[in-house]
C-alpha positions as CSV (number, residue, x, y, z in Angstrom):
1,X,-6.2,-30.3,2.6
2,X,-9.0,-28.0,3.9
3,X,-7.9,-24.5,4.7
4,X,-9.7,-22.1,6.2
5,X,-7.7,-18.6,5.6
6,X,-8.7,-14.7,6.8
7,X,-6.6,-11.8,7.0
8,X,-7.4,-8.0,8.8
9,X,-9.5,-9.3,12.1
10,X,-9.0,-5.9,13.6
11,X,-10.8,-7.3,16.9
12,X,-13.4,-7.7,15.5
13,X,-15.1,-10.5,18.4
14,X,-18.2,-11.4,16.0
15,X,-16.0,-12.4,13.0
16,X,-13.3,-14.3,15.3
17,X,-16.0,-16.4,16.6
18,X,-16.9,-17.6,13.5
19,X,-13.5,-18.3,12.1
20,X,-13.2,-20.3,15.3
21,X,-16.4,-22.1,15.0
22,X,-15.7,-22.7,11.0
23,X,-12.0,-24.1,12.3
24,X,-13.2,-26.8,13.8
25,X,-13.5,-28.8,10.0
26,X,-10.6,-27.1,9.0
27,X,-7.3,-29.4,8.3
28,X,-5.0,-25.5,8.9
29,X,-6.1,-22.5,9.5
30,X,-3.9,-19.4,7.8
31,X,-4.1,-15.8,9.2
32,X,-2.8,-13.3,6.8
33,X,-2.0,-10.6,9.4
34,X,-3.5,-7.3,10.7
35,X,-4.8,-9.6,14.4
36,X,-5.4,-6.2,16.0
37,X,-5.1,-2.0,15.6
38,X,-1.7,0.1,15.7
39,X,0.1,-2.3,17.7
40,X,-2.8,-2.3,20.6
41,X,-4.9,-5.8,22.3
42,X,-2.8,-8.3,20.4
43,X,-3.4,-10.1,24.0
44,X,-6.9,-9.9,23.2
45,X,-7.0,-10.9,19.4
46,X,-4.9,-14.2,20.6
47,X,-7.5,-15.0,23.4
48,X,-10.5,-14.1,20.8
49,X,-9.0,-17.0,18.2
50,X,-7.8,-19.3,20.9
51,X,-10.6,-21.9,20.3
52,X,-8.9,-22.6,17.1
53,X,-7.0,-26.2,17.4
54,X,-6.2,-27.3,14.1
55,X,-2.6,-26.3,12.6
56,X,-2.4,-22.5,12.6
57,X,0.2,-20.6,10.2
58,X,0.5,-16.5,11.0
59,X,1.8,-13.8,9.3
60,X,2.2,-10.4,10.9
61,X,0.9,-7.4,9.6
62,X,1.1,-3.7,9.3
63,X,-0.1,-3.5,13.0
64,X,1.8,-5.8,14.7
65,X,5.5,-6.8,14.8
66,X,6.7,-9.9,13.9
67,X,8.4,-9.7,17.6
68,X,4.6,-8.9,19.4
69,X,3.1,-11.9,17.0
70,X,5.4,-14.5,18.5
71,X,5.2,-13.2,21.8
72,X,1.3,-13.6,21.5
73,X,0.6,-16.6,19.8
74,X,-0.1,-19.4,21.7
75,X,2.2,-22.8,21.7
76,X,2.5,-24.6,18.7
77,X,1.1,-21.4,15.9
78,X,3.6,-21.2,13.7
79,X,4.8,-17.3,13.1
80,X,6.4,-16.5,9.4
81,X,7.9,-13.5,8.3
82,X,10.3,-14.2,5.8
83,X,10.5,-18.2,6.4
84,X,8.6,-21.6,6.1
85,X,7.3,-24.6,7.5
86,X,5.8,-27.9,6.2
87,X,2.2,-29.1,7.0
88,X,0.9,-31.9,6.5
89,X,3.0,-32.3,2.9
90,X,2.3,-28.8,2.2
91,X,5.0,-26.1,1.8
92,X,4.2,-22.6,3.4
93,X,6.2,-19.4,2.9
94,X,5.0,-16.5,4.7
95,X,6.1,-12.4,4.4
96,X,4.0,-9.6,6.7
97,X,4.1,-6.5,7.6
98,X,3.1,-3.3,4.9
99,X,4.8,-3.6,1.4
100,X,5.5,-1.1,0.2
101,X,6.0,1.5,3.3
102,X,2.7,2.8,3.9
103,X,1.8,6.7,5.0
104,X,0.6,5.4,8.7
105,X,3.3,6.4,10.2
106,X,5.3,5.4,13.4
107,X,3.3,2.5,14.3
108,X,2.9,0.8,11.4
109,X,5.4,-1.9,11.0
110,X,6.3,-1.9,7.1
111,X,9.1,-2.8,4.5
112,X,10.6,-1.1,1.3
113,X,10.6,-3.3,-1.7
114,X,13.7,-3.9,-1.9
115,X,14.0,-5.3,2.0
116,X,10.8,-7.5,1.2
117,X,12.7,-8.7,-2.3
118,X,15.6,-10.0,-0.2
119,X,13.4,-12.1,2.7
120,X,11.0,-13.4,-0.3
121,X,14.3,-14.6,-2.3
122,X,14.7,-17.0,1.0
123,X,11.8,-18.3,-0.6
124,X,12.7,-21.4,-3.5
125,X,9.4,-22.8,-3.7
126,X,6.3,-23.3,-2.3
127,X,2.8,-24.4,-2.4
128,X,1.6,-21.7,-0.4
129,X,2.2,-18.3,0.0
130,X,0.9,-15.9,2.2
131,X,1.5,-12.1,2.4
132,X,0.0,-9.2,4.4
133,X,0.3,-7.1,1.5
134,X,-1.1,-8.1,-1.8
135,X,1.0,-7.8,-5.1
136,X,1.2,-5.1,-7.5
137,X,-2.1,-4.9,-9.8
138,X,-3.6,-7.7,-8.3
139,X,-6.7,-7.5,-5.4
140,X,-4.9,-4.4,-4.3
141,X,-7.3,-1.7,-5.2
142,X,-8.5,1.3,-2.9
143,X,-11.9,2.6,-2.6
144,X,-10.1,5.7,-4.9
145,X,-9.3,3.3,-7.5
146,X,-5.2,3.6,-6.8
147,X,-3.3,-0.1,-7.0
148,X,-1.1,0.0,-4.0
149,X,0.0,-3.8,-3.8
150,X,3.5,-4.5,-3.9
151,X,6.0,-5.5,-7.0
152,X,8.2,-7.9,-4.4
153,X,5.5,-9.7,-3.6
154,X,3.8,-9.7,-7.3
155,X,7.6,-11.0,-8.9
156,X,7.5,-13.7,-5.8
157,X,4.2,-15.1,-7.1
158,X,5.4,-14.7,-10.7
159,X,8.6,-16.5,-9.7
160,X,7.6,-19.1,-7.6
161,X,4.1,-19.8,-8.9
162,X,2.3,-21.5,-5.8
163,X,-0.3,-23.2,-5.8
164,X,-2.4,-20.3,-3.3
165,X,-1.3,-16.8,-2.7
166,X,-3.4,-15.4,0.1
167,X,-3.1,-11.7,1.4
168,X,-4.9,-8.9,3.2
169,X,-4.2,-5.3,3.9
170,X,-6.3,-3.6,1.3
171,X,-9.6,-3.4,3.0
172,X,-11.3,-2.4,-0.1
173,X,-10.2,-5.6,-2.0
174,X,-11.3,-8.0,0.3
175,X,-12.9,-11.1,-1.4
176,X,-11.4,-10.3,-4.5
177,X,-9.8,-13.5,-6.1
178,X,-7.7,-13.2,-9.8
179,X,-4.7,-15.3,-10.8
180,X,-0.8,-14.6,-11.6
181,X,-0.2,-17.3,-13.9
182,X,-1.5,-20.3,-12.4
183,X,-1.7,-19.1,-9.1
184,X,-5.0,-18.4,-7.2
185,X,-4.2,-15.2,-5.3
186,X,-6.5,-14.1,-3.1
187,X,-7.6,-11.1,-0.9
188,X,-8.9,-12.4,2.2
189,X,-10.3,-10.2,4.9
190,X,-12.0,-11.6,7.7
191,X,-15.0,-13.4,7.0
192,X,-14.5,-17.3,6.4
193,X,-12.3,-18.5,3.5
194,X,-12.4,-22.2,2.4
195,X,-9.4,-23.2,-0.2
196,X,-8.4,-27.2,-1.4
197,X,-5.2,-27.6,-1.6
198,X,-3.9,-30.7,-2.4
């Protein structure tokens, strides 16, 4: 299967048009959160991406709620935050919003650890994953050289072992690709990202 996956749009209306224009040879198309800024033009992220009309798999981020993301998406995107869905033979798990809490404040939608270690247990197996945050020591470095990914999300990766682990959030990592045992885990920002996944 062809996947075309991106993370952190931020509005950005150059880069949606070409994830839209890349999605039409894509089999799915995986966003991996962060559609807009502090919880403003969701609306308007939606609309930018709505020329996208292969299967399309959301996560939230840290910028909008898991409640906003549903209410946005058009019919038939399928919204995960701490649940899964089957595509075409492929099993998807999917966790948003900031892990751990981040220092944003008010409008950020985040998660302890421990809350994110409970919804990713719902999680058995999967060929899939995809996170907002990225895990602990892996494609999670700031500009300042601090690792600020999460440990849920790194001992669901080291548990599960997916095929694919795709995440976002830390700008400074984007396109940064390393593995947790055999799993690709990747960074994803939001240029266009092609993955095979059979």
């Amino acid at each position: 299967m062809k996947i075309l996956a991106f993370s952190d749009l931020h509005l950005a209306r150059a880069r949606a048009a070409d994830l839209v224009a890349a999605s039409a040879d894509a089999d799915l198309v995986i966003g991996a959160g962060d559609f807009c800024n502090m919880r403003q033009g969701l609306d308007q992220a939606m609309d930018m991406l709505s020329g996208i009309s292969a299967p399309f798999v959301v996560v939230p981020g840290n910028a909008e709620s898991v409640d906003e993301l549903t209410q946005a998406v058009p019919n038939g995107v399928h919204v995960l935050h701490g649940s899964g869905v089957e595509i075409g033979g492929l099993q998807l798990f999917g966790l948003g919003y900031g892990v751990p809490v981040t220092p944003f404040g008010s409008w950020s939608c985040d998660l302890t650890e421990a809350a994110a270690t409970v919804m990713l247990l719902h999680c058995e197996a999967a060929d899939i994953l995809i996170t907002h945050s990225p895990p602990q020591g892996v494609a999670d470095v700031t500009s300042q050289g601090v690792s600020v990914g999460s440990e849920a999300v790194y001992s669901a990766i080291d548990r599960i072992q997916p095929k694919l682990a795709l995440c976002g959030h830390i700008h400074d990592s984007w396109g940064v690709r390393e593995k947790i045992g055999v799993t690709d885990v990747a960074n994803l920002g939001p240029t266009v990202n092609w993955f095979e996944v059979s």
